[in-house]
N, C-alpha and C positions, 0 to 999 in steps of 0.2 A: 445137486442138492435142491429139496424144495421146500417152499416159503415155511411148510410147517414147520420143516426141520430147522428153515432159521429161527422159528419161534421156541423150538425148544430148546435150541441149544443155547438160546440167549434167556430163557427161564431158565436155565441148568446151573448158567455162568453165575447168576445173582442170588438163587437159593439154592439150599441142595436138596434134595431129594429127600431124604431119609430125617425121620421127625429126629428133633435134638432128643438125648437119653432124658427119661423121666417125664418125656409132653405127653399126655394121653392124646390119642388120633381122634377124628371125629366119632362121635359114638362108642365112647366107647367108655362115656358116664351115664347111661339110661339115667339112673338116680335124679341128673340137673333135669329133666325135664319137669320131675314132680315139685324140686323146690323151687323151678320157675312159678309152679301154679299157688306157692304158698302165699307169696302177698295179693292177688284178687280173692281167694278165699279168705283168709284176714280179714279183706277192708267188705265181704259180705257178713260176717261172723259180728263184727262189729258195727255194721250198718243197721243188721237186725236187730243186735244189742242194745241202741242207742232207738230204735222205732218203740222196741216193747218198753223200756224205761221213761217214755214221753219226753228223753231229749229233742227227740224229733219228730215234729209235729206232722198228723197221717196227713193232714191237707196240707202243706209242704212238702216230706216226700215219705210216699208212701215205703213201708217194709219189703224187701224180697220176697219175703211170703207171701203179701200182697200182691206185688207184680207177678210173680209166677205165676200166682192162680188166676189172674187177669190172663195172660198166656196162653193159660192148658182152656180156657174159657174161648177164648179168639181160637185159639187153634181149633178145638172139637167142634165149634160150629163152622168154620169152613171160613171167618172172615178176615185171619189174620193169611191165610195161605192165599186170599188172592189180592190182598194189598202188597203181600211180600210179592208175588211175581210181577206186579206192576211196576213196581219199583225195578227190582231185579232186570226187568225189560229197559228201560229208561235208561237202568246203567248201562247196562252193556249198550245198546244203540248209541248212546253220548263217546261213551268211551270208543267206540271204535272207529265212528268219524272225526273226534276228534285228534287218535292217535294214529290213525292213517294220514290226516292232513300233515300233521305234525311230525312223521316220519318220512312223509313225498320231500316236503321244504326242507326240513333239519339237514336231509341229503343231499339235496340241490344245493343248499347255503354251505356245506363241510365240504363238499367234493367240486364245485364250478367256482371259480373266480365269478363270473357273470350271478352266479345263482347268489352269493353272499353280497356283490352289491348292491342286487335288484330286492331279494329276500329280508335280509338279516335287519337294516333299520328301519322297515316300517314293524317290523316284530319286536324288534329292541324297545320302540315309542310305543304299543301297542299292552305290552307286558308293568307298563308304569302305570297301567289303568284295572284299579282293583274291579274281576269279570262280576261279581258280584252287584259290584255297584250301577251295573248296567241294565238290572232288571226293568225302569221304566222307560228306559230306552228301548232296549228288546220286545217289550212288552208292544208298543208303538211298530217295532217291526215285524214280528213274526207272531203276534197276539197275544192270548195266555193257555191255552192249549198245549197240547203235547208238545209243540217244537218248541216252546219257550223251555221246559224240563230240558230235553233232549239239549238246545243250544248250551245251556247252563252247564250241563256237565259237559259235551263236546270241549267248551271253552274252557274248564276246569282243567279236563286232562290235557289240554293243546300246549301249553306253555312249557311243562316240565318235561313232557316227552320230546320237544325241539330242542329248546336248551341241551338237554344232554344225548341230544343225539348229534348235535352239531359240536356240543364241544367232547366227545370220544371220536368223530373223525377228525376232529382239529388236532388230540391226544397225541394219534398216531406217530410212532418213531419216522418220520423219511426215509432213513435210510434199510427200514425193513420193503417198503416199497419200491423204492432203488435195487435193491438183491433181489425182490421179485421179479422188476424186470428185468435184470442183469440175468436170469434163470431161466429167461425167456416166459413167462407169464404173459396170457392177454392182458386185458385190461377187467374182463370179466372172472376172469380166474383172479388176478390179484383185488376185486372188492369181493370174492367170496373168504379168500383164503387169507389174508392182510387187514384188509378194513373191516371188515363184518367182524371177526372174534376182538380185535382192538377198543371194536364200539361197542360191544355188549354188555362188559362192567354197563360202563354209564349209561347204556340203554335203560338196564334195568333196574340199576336207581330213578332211573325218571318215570317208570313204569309206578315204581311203588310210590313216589310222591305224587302222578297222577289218580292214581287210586284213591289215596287220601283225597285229592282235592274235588273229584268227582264224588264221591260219597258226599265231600261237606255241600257241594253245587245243590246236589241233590236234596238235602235237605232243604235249602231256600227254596228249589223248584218247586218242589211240592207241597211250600206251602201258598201257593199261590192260583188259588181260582181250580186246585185240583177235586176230583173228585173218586178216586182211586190213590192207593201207596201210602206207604209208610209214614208218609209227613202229615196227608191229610187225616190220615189215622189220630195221628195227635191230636192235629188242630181241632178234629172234633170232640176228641175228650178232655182238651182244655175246655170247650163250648159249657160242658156239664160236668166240669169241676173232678174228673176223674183222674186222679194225678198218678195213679198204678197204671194210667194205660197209656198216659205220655211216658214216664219212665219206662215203660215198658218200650215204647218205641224209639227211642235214646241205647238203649240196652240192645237193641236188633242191629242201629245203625253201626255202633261200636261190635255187634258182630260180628255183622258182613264185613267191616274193616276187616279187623283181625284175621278173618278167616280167609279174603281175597291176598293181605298178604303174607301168609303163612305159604299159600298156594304158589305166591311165584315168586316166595325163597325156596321153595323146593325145586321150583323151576331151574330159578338160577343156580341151584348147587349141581344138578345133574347135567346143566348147558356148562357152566364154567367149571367144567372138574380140572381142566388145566391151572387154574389158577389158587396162587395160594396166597392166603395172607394171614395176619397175624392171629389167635387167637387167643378168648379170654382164659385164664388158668381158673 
């Protein structure tokens, strides 16, 4: 018997298989995707409501229709498309060294006796120190240039991706590990076939809160001595009182969120098809 098959037949033992009578399966409401989109629509429907009636003052915040046409204005002249890839670049470069680093340790500290004691408390001490608050520290080390951005979000995503990469191998049942060696497993086959699908829930919840936290890094980075992206986009239409093209750039960042993690719950639904959990009715 192998490990998968302990896997499934210990997922077999705790759910069943077969949806209870009357649960719709996934997809198989198209319809909730539109009434998910009903409340952002709502709160634009009445944000413009309340711009054209002078509850809300244009230099306080500007209309949708304002920001749009600020938009389609950046877009056709070519300026919003290269402060968005700058941006865009930043993130991913942050995110990826600092979810590499945070994926080497998370490992070392879940799977080494040695790696958790050497590892895990100066990360532990290290985590009580909001990374934000260490821009003029940073600043001091690595200047205000590119690596300060990059560091910013690196540190953003480092924390959530350790954390739950370390605590989905700590998750793990032993005794699934046990049967794998008892099966004869190397040590290599049981972190592919044992710890790896064990830790992937929690990988990719840390995935998505480093998303968020790198997007928020980001936004401090660049406002900072930048001269390219999305932030200093802002800061210079704050400079000249343009409040449709800061909103406007508030509007992109909560974009790129949304959109980054819509991308890796799709992710995670076609990686985790083994798994099931509750759903909303």
């Amino acid at each position: 018997m192998t490990t998968s098959s302990l896997v499934e037949t210990a997922d077999r033992s705790t759910v069943s298989p077969t949806p209870a009578p009357g649960r719709p399966r996934r997809g198989a409401r198209p319809g909730r995707r539109w009434r998910r989109a009903l409340t952002p629509v709502g709160l634009l429907l009445v944000w413009q409501a309340a711009a054209q009636t002078g509850l809300l003052p244009p230099e306080k915040l500007s209309a949708p229709s304002e920001v749009a046409r600020a938009g389609w204005r950046l877009a056709r002249d070519g300026t919003l498309g290269v402060h968005l890839l700058d941006s865009l670049t930043r993130a991913g470069i942050g995110l990826a060294i600092g979810g590499a680093l945070a994926l080497l340790l998370g490992a070392a500290a879940g799977l080494l006796r040695l790696g958790d004691d050497l590892v895990d408390p100066p990360v532990q001490m290290a985590r009580m120190l909001p990374h934000l608050g260490l821009v003029p520290l940073l600043i001091i080390w690595v200047g205000i240039g590119e690596s300060l951005k990059i560091t910013l979000v690196a540190l953003g995503a480092f924390f959530p991706i350790y954390f739950n990469t370390y605590a989905g191998i700590r998750d793990i049942d032993e005794r699934l590990v046990e049967a794998a060696r008892s099966c004869g497993l190397g040590q290599f086959a049981r972190l592919r076939h044992v710890v790896l699908p064990g830790a992937l829930p929690s990988l990719f919840l840390g995935l998505r809160l480093a998303l968020g936290a790198a997007w928020l890094s980001l936004v401090v980075g660049e406002q900072v001595n930048a001269q390219t992206g999305i932030g200093f986009l802002m800061m210079e239409a704050r400079e000249f009182s343009q409040t449709e093209v800061v909103v406007l750039g508030l509007l992109i960042y909560a974009l790129l969120g949304l959109l980054s993690d819509l991308a890796l719950r799709m992710a995670e639904r076609r990686t985790l098809t083994w798994r099931r959990g509750l759903q909303a009715r």
